[in-house]
C-alpha positions as CSV (number, residue, x, y, z in Angstrom):
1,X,0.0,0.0,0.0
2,X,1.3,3.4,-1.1
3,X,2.2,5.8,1.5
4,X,2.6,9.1,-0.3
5,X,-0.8,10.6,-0.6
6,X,-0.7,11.1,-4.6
7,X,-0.1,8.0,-4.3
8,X,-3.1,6.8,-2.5
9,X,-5.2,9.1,-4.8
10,X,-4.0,7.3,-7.7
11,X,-4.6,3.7,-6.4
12,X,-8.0,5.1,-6.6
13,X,-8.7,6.9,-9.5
14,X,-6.9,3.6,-10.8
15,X,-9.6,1.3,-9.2
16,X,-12.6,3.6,-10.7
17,X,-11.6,3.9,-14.3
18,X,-10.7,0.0,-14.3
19,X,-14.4,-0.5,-13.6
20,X,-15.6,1.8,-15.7
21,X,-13.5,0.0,-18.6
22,X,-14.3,-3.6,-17.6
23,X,-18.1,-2.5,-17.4
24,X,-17.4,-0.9,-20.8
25,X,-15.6,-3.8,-22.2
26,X,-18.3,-6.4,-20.7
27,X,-21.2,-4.8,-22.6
28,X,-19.5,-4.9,-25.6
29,X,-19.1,-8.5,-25.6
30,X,-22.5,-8.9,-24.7
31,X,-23.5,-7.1,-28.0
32,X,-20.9,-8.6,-30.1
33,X,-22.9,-12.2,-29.4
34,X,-25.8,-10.6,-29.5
35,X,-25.5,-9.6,-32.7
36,X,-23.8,-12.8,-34.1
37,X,-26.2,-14.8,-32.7
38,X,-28.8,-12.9,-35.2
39,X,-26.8,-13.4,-38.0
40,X,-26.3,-17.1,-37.2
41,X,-30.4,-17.5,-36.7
42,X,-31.1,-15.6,-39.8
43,X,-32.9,-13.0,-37.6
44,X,-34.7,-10.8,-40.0
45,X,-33.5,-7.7,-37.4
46,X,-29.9,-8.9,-37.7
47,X,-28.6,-5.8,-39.8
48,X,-30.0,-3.7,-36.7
49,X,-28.2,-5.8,-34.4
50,X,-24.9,-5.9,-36.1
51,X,-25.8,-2.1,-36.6
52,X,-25.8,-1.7,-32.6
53,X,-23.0,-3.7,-32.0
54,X,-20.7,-1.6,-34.6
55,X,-21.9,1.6,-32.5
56,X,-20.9,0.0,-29.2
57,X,-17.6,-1.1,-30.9
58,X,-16.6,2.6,-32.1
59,X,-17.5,4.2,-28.6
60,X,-14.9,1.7,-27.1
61,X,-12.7,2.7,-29.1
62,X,-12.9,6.3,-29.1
63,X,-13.0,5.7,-24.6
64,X,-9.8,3.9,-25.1
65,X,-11.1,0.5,-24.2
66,X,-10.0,-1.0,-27.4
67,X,-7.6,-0.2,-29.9
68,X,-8.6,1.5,-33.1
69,X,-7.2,-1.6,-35.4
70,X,-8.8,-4.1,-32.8
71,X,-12.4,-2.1,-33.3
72,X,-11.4,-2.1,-37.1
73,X,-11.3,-5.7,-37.3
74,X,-13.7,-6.8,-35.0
75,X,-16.3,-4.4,-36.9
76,X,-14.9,-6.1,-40.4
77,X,-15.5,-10.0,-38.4
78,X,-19.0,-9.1,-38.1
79,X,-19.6,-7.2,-41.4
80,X,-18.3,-9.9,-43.1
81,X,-20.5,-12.6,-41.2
82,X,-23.5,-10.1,-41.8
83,X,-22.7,-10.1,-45.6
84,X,-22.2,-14.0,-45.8
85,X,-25.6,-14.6,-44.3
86,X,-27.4,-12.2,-46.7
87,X,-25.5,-14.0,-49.5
């Protein structure tokens, strides 16, 4: 445990914004198989779902939680799937 008290204050601030990320990063996921799972049933709303799921990948990435090329190609993963299904 730190003893200086910036220190302290960023063992803190630390703690919060890992939350806030994992929370972040924990929905996303959720509507990453959300939306595959549409695209695997042939869900006739599975471009809306692959739409929300692209939003929710771009506003991680813009928050930092992932990486601009890791959004890139996890938005690319699904557009492809989306295209294959419609195929």
């Amino acid at each position: 445990m730190p003893n200086i008290k910036s220190a302290k204050k960023r063992v803190k601030v630390i703690a919060v914004k890992t939350n806030i990320n994992k929370t972040a990063s924990t929905e996303l996921k959720t509507d990453i198989k959300k939306a595959l799972a549409a695209v695997e049933a042939g869900d006739p709303d599975r471009a809306q779902a692959v739409k929300a799921a692209v939003k929710k990948i771009d506003r991680a990435a813009a928050k930092g939680v992932l990486h601009k090329n890791n959004a890139a190609r996890k938005k690319s993963a699904l557009a492809r799937r989306l295209n294959a299904a419609n195929a």
